[in-house]
Backbone as ProteinMPNN parsed JSONL, in Angstrom:
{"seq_chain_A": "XXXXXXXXXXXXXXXXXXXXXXXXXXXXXXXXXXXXXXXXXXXXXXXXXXXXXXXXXXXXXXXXXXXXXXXXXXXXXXXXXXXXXXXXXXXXXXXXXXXXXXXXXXXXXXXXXXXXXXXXXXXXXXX", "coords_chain_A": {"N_chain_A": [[107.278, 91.266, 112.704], [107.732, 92.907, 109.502], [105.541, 93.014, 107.553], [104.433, 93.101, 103.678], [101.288, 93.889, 101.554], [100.55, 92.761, 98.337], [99.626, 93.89, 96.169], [97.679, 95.385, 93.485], [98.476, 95.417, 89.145], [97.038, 92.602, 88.059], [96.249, 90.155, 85.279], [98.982, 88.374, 84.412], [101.033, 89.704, 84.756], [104.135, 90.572, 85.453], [105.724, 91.426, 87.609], [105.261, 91.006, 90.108], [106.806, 89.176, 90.337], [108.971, 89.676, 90.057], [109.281, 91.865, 92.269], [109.128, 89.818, 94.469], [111.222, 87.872, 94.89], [113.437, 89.7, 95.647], [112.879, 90.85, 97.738], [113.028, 91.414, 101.253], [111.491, 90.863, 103.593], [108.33, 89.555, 104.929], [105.873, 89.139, 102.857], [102.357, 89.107, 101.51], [100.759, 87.669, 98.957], [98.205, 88.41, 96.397], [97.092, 86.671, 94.218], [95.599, 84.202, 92.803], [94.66, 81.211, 91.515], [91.801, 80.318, 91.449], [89.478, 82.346, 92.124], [87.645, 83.176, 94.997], [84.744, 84.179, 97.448], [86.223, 83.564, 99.768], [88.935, 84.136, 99.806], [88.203, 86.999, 98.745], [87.744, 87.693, 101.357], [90.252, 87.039, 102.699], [92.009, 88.679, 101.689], [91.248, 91.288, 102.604], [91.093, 90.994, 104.893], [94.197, 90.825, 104.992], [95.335, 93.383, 104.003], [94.276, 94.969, 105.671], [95.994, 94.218, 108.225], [99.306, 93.858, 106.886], [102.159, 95.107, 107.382], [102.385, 97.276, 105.385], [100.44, 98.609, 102.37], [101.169, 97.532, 99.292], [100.969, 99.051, 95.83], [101.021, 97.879, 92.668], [100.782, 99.163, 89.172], [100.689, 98.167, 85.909], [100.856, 98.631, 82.383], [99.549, 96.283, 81.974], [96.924, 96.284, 83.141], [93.866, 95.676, 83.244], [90.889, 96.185, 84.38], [89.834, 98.562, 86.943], [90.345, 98.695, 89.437], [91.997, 98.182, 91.121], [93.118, 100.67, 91.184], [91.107, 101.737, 92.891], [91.094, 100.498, 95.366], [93.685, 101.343, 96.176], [93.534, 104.116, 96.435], [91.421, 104.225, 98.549], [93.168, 102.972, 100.469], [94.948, 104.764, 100.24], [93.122, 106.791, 101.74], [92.258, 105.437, 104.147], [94.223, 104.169, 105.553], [97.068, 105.732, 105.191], [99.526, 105.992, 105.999], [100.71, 103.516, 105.455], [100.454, 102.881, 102.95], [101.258, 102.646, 99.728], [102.244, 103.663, 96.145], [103.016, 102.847, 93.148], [103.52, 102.955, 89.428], [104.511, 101.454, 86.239], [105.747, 102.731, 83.94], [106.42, 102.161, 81.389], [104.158, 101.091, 78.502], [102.706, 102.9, 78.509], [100.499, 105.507, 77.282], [100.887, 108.832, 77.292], [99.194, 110.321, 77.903], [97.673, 108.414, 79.515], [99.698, 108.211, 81.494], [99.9, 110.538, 82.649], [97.599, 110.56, 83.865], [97.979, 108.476, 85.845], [100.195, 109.828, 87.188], [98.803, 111.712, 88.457], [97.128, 110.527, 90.383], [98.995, 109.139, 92.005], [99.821, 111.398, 93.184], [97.615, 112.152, 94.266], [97.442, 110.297, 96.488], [99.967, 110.552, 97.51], [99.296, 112.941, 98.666], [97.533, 112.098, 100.743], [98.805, 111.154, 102.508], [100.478, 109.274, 102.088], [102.588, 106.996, 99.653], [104.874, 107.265, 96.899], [105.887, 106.185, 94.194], [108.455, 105.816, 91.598], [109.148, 103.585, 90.019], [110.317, 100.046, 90.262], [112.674, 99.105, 91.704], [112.932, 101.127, 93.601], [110.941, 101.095, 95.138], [111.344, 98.473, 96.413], [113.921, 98.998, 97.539], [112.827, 100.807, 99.922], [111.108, 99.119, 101.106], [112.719, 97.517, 102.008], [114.704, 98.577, 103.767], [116.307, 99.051, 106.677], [115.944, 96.072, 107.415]], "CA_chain_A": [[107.983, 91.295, 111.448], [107.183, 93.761, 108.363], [105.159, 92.527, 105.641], [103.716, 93.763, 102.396], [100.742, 93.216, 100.646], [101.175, 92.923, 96.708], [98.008, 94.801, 95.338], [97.572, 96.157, 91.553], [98.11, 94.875, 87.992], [97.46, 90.696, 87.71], [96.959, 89.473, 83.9], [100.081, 87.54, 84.173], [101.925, 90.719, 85.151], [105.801, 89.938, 86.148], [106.431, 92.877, 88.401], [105.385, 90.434, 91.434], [107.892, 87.741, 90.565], [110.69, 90.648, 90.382], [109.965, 92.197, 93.569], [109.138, 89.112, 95.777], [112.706, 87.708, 94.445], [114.319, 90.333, 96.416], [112.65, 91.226, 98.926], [113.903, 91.006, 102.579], [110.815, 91.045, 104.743], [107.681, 89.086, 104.286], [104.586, 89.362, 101.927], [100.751, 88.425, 100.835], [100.836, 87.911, 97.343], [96.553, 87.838, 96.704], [97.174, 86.013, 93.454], [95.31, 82.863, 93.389], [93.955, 80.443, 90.363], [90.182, 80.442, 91.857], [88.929, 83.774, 93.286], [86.762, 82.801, 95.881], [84.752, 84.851, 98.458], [87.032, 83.216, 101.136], [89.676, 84.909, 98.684], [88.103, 88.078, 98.752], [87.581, 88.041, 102.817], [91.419, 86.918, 103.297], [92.591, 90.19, 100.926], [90.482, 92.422, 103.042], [91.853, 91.248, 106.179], [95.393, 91.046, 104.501], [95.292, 94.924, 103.658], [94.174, 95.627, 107.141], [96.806, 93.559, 108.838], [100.598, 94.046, 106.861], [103.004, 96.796, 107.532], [102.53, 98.27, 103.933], [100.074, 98.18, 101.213], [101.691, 98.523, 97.866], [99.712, 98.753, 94.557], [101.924, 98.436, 91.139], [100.273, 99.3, 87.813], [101.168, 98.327, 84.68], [100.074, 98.607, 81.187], [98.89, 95.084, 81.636], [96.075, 96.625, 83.89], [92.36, 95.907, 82.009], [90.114, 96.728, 85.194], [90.644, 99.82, 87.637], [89.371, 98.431, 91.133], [93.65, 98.738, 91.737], [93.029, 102.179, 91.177], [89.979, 102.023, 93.811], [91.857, 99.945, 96.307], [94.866, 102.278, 96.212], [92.206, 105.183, 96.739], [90.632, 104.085, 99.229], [93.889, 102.664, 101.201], [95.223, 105.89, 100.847], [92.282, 107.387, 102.968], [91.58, 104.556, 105.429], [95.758, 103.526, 105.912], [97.586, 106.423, 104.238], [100.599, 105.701, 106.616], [101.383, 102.277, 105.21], [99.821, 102.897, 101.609], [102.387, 102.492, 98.831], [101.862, 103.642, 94.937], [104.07, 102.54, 92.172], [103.306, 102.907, 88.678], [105.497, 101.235, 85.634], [105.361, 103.835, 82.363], [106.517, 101.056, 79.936], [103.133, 100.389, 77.745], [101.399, 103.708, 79.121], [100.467, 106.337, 76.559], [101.244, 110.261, 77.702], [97.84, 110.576, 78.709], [97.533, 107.8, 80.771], [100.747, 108.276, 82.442], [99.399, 111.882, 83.437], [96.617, 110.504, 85.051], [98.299, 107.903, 86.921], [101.034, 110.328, 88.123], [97.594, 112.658, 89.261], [96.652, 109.35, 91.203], [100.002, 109.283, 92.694], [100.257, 112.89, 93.856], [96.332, 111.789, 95.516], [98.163, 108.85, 97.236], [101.083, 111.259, 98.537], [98.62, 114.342, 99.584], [96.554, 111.783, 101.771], [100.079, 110.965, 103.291], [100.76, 107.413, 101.579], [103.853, 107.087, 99.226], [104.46, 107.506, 95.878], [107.584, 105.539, 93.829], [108.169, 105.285, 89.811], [110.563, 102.271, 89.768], [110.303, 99.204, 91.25], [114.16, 99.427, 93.007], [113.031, 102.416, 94.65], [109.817, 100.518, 96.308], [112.316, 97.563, 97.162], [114.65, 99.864, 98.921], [112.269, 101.491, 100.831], [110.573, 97.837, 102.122], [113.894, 96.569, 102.585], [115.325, 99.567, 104.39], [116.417, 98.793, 108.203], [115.696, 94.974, 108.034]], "C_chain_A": [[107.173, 92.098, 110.42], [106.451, 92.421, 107.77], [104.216, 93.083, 105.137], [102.785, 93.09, 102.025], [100.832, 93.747, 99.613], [100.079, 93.085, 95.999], [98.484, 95.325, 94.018], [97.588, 95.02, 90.79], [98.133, 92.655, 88.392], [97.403, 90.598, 85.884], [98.455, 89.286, 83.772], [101.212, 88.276, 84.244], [103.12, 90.212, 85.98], [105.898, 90.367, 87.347], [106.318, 92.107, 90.063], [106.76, 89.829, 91.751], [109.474, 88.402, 90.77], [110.411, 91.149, 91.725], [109.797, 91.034, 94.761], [110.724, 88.17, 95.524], [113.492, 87.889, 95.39], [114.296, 91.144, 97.481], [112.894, 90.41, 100.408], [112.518, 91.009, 104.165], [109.565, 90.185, 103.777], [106.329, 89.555, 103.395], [103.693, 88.578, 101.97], [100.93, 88.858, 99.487], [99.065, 87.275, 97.071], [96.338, 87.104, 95.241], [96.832, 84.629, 93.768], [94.667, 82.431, 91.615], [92.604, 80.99, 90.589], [90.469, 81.349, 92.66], [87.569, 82.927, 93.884], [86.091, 84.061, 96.547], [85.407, 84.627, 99.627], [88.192, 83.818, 100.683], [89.677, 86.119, 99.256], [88.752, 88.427, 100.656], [89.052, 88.108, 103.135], [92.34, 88.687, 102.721], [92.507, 90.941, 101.572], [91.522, 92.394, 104.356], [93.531, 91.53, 106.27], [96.06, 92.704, 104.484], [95.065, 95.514, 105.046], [95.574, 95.374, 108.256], [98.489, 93.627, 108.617], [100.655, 95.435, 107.191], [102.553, 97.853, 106.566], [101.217, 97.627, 103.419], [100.326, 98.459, 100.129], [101.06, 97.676, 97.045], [100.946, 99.278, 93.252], [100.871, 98.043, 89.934], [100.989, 98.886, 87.242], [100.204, 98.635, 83.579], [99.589, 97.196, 80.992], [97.381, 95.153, 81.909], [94.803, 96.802, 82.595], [91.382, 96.415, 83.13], [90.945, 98.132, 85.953], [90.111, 99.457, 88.908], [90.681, 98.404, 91.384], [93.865, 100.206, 92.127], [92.149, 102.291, 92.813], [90.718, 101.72, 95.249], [92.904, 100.643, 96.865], [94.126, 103.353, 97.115], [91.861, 105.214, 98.22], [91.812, 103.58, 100.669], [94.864, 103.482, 102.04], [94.497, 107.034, 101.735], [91.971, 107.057, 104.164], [93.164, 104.253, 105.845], [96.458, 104.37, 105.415], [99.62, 106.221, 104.825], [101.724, 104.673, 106.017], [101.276, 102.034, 103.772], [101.221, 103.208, 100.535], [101.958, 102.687, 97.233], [102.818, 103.507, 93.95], [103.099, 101.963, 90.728], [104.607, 102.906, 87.186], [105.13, 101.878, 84.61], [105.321, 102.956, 81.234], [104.968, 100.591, 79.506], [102.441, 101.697, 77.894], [101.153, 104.566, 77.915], [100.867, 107.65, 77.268], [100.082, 110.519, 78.307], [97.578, 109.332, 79.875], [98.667, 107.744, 82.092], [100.63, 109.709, 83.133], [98.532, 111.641, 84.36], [97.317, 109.663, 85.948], [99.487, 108.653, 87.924], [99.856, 111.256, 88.993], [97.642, 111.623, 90.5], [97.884, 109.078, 92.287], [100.39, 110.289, 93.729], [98.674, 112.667, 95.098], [96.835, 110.796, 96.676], [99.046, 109.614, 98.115], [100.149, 112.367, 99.191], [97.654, 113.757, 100.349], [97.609, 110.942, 102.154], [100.717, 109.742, 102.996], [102.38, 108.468, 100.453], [103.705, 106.9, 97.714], [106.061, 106.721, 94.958], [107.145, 105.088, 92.191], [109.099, 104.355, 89.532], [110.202, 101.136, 90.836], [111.33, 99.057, 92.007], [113.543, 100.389, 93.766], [111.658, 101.662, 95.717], [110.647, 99.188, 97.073], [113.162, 98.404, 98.254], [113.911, 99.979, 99.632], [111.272, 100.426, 101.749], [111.643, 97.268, 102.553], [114.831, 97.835, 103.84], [115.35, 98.672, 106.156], [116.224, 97.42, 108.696], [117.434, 94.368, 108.067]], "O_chain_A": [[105.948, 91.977, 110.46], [106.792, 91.247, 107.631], [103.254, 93.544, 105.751], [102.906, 91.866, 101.985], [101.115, 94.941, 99.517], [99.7, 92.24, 95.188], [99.64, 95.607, 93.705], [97.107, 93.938, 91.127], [98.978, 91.857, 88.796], [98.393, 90.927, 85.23], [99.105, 90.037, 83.045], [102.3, 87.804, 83.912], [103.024, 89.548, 87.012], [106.197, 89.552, 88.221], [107.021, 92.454, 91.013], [107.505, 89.859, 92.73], [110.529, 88.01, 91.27], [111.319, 90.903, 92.518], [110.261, 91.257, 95.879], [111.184, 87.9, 96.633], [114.143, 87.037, 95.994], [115.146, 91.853, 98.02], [112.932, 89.197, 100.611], [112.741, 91.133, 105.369], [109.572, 90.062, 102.552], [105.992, 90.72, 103.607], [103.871, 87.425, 102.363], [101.163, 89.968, 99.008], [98.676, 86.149, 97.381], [95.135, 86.909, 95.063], [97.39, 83.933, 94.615], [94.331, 83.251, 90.76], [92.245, 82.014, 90.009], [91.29, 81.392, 93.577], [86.749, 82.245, 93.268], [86.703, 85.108, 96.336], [85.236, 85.419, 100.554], [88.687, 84.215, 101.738], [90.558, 86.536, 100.007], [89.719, 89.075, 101.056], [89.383, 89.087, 103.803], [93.034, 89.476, 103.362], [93.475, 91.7, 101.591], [92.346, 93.219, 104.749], [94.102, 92.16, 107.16], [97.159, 93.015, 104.943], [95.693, 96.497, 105.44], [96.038, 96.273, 108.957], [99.195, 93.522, 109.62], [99.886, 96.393, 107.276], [102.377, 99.039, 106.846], [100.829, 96.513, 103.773], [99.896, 99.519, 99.673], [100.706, 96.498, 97.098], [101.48, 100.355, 92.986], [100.302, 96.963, 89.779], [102.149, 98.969, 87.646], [99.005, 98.855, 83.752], [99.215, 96.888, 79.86], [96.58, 94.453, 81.289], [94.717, 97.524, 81.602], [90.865, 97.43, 82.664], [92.065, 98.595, 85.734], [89.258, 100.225, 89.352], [90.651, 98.843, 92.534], [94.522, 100.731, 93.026], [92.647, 102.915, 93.75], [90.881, 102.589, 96.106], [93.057, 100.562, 98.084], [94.177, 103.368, 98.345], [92.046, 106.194, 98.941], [91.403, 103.78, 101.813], [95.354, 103.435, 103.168], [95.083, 107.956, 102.302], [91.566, 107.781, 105.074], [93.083, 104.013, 107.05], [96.994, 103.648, 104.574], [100.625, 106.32, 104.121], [102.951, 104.762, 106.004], [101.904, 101.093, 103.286], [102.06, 104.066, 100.808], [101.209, 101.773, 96.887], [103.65, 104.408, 94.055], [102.299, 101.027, 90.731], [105.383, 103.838, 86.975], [103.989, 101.604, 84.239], [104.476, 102.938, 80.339], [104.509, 99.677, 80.193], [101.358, 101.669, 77.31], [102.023, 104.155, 77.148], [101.43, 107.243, 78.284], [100.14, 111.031, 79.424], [97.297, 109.587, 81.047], [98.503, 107.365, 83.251], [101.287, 109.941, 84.148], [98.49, 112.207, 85.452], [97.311, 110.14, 87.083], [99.727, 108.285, 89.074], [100.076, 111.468, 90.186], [98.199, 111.965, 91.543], [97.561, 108.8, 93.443], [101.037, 110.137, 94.765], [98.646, 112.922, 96.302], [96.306, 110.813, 97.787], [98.988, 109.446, 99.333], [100.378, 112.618, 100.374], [96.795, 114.523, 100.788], [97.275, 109.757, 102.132], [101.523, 109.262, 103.793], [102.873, 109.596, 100.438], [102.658, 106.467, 97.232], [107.197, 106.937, 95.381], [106.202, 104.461, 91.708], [109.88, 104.568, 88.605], [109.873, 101.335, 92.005], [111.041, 98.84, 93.184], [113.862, 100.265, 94.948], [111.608, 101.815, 96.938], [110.502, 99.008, 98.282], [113.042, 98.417, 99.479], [114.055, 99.096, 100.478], [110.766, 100.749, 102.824], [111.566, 96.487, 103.501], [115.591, 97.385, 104.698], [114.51, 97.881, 106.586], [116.25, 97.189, 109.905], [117.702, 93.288, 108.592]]}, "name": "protein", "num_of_chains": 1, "seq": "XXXXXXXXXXXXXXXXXXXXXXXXXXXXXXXXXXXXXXXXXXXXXXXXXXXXXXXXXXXXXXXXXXXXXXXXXXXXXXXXXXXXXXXXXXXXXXXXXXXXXXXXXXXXXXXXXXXXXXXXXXXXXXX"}
């Protein structure tokens, strides 16, 4: 069976609760109260292990290790690697760089999507 893991923005960021809603195949959502290192270890293996890894930004985003993770998923998994970035909150400059970051994500063969419908379709496709 498919499933996604749900990488990028947390601070209390929605964008999970809308796409696990309506999604048709299963997920790892790495959202937890207590981060643990048993936490960390399950993420790692999580990312190694689903169909997909998709990473959504928002303007809620205060660290960039989403950024890194993405990066780095798109070099080591680029097949299954998923990038989606929401514009609402971004400035013009930061929405330049994250579409750069996007176009890095698609030219190391991963995927690139500015809407969250369009990353739903494309996990829900064929189930």
């Amino acid at each position: 069976m498919k499933k996604v893991f749900l990488g990028g923005t947390c601070n209390n960021s929605k964008w999970r609760d809308d796409i696990i809603s309506k999604l048709k195949i299963d997920y790892f959502n790495p959202i937890v109260k207590d981060w643990t290192h048993e936490c960390m270890e399950e993420e790692i293996k999580q990312r190694q292990n689903c169909t997909y890894c998709l990473y959504v930004i928002t303007s809620e985003m205060t660290g960039v290790y989403s950024i890194a993770e993405v990066i780095d998923d798109s070099n080591k998994r680029p097949r299954k690697t998923i990038f989606c970035f929401l514009e609402e909150g971004f400035n013009e400059h930061q929405k330049k760089s994250l579409k750069q970051v996007g176009t890095m994500v698609q030219d190391n063969g991963g995927l690139f999507f500015n809407t969250i419908e369009k990353v739903i379709n494309y996990l829900n496709q064929g189930v």
